[in-house]
N, C-alpha and C positions, 0 to 999 in steps of 0.2 A: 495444459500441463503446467504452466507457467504460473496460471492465474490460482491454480488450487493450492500449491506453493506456498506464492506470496499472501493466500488467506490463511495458510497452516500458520505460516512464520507468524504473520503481523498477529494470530489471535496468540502468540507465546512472546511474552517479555523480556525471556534469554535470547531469543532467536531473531532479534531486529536487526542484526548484520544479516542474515539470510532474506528478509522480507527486503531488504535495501538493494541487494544484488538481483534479486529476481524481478524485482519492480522494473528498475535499468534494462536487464535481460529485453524484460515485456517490452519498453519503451522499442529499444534497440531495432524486436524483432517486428516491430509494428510500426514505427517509422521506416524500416526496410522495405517490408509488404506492399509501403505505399509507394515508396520508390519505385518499387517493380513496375510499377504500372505506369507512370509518367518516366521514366527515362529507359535506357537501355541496359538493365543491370538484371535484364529476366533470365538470362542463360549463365551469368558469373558462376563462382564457386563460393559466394558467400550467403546466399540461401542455407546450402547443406551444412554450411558452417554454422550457420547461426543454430541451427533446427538442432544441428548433434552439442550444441554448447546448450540449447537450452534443456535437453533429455540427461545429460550428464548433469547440468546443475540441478533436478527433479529428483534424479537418484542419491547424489550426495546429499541432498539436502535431506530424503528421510533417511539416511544412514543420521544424519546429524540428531534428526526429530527423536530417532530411538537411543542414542547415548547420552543427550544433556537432560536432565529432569526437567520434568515439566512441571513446571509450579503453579498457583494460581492464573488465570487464565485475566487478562489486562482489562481492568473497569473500562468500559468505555463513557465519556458523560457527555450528553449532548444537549443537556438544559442549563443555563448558567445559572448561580446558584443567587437569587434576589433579594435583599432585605426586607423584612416583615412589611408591610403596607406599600410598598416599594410598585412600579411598576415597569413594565418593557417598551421602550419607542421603538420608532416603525424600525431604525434601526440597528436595531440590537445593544441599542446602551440601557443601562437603569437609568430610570427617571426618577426624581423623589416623590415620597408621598402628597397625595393634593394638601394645600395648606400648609405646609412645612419649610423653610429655608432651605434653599441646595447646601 
């Protein structure tokens, strides 16, 4: 629930204060989880807390999705962009072209 949220929000560029909260949330409820398992915190009241904060934050959030326009949807770029003859070392810097002065 948390996680389809945070892919709503993060692909809207208006909506990155939601995508930031629900991330958190996810953190929160999943360093919890893990807690439960290694210490004594399986019978608390902060499971259902966490569970009913993160279904409230689900639903406001597509209240939100449908009253702010949604604009173009955020370019993601995951090549960087290299000058003509240019190449990539191992990594991740430009290198200059062979035979040419850095």
């Amino acid at each position: 629930m948390l996680v389809k949220t945070f892919r709503q929000a993060r692909e809207r560029p208006d909506c990155a204060d939601i995508a930031r909260i629900a991330l958190c949330a996810l953190v929160a409820l999943t360093g919890f989880c893990v807690a439960i398992i290694f210490l004594s915190l399986a019978y608390t009241f902060y499971l259902p807390t966490l569970a009913g904060f993160a279904v409230g934050l689900s639903r406001a959030a597509a209240g939100e999705f449908r009253i702010r326009p949604q604009g173009p949807p955020r370019a993601l770029s995951y090549a960087p962009t290299v000058p003509a003859g240019a190449r990539m070392g191992i990594s991740g810097h430009v290198l200059p072209a062979a035979g040419r002065p850095a």
